[in-house]
C-alpha positions as CSV (number, residue, x, y, z in Angstrom):
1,X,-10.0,-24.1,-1.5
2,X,-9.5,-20.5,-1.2
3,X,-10.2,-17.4,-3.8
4,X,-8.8,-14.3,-4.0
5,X,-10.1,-11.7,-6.2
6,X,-8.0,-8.1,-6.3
7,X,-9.7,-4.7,-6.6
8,X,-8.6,-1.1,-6.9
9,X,-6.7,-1.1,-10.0
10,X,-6.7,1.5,-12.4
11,X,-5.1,4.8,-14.2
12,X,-3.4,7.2,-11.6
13,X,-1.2,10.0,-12.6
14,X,2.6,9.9,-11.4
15,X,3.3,10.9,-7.6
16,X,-0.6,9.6,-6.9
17,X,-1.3,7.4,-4.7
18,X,-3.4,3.8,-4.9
19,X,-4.8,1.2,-2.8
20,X,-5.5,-2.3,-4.1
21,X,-8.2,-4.9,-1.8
22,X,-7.3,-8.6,-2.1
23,X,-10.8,-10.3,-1.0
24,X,-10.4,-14.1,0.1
25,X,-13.5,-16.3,-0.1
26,X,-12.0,-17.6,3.7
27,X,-9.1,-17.6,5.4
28,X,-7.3,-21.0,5.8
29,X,-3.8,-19.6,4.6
30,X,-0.9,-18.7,6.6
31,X,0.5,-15.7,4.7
32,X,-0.5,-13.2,2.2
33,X,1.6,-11.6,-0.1
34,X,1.6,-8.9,-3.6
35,X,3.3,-9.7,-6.3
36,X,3.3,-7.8,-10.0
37,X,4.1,-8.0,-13.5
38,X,4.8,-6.3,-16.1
39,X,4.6,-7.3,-19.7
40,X,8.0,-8.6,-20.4
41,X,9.1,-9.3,-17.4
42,X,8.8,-11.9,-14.2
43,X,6.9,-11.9,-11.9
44,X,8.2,-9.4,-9.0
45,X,7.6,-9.7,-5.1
46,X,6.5,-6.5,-3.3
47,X,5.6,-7.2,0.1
48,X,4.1,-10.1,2.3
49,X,2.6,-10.7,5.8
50,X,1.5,-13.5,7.8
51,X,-2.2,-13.6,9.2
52,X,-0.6,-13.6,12.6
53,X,0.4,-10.1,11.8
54,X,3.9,-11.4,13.9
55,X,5.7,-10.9,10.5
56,X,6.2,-8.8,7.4
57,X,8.2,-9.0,4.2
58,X,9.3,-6.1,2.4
59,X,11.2,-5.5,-1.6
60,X,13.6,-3.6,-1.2
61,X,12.8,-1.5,-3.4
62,X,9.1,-1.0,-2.6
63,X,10.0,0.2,1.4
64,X,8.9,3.6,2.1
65,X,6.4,3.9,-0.6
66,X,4.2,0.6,-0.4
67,X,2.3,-1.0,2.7
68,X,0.5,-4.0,3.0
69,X,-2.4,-4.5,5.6
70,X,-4.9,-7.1,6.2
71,X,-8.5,-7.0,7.7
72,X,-9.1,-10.1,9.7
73,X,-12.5,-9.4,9.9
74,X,-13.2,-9.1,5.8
75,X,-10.3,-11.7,5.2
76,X,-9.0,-8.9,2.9
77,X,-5.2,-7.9,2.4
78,X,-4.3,-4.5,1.3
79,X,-1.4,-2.7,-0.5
80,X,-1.3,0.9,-0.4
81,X,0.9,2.5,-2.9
82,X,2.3,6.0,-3.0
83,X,4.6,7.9,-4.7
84,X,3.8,6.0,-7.9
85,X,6.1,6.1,-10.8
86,X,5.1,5.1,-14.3
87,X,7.4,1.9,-14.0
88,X,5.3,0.5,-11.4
89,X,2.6,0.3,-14.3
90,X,2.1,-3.8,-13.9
91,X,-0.5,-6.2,-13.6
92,X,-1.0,-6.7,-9.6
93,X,-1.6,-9.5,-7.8
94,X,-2.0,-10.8,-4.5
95,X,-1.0,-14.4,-3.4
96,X,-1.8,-16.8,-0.4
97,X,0.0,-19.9,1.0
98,X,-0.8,-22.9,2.9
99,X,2.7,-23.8,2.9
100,X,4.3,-21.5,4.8
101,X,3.7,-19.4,7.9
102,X,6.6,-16.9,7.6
103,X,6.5,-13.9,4.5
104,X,8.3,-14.9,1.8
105,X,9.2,-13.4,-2.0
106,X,9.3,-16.6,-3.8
107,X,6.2,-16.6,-5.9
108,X,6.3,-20.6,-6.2
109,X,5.9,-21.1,-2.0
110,X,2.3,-19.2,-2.9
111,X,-0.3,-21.7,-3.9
112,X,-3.5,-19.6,-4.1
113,X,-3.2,-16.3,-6.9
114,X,-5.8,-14.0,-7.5
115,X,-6.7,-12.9,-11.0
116,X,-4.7,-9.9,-10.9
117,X,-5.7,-5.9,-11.4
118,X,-4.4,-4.0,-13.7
119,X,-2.1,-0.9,-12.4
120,X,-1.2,2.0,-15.2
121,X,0.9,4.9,-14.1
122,X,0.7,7.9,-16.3
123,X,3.8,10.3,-16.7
């Protein structure tokens, strides 16, 4: 069994910049993922990696102004966010899979979720 628990939300001003922590109680998955949602709307895929650090998945969309690293040593994943707009204004959350060993933006191949942190982009 594995727990995640995200950090680093909060309010940040349009054209700031954020980093959210995704702590793991251990490491026994094979890829790590962020994923966020607004109210209304699905959940969206941002960006992925495996453990390996051999492979990385990206949106899109989110290339150029979100990263995602991991810290083998703290089993902790992190997105850094810049350029933030008010639409990225979501609730974050990272996700980690026993099931698969290559990145991946489908939210059902994830089996652990975190409880998500909230992200609010003022205009």
């Amino acid at each position: 069994q594995v727990q995640l628990v995200e950090s680093g939300g909060g309010l940040v001003q349009a054209g700031g910049s954020l980093t959210l922590s995704c702590a793991a109680s251990r490491r026994t998955f094979s890829i790590v993922g962020w994923f966020r949602q607004a109210p209304g709307k699905e959940r969206e895929f941002l960006v992925a990696l495996n453990w390996s650090g051999s492979n990385t998945a990206y949106a899109n969309s989110m290339k150029g102004r979100f990263t995602i690293s991991r810290d083998n040593a703290k089993n902790t994943a992190y997105l850094q966010m810049n350029s933030l707009k008010p639409e990225d204004t979501a609730v974050y959350y990272c996700a980690a899979s026993t099931n698969s060993n290559y990145p991946t933006p489908m939210p059902e191949t994830y089996n652990y979720w975190g409880q998500g942190t909230q992200v609010t982009v003022s205009s």
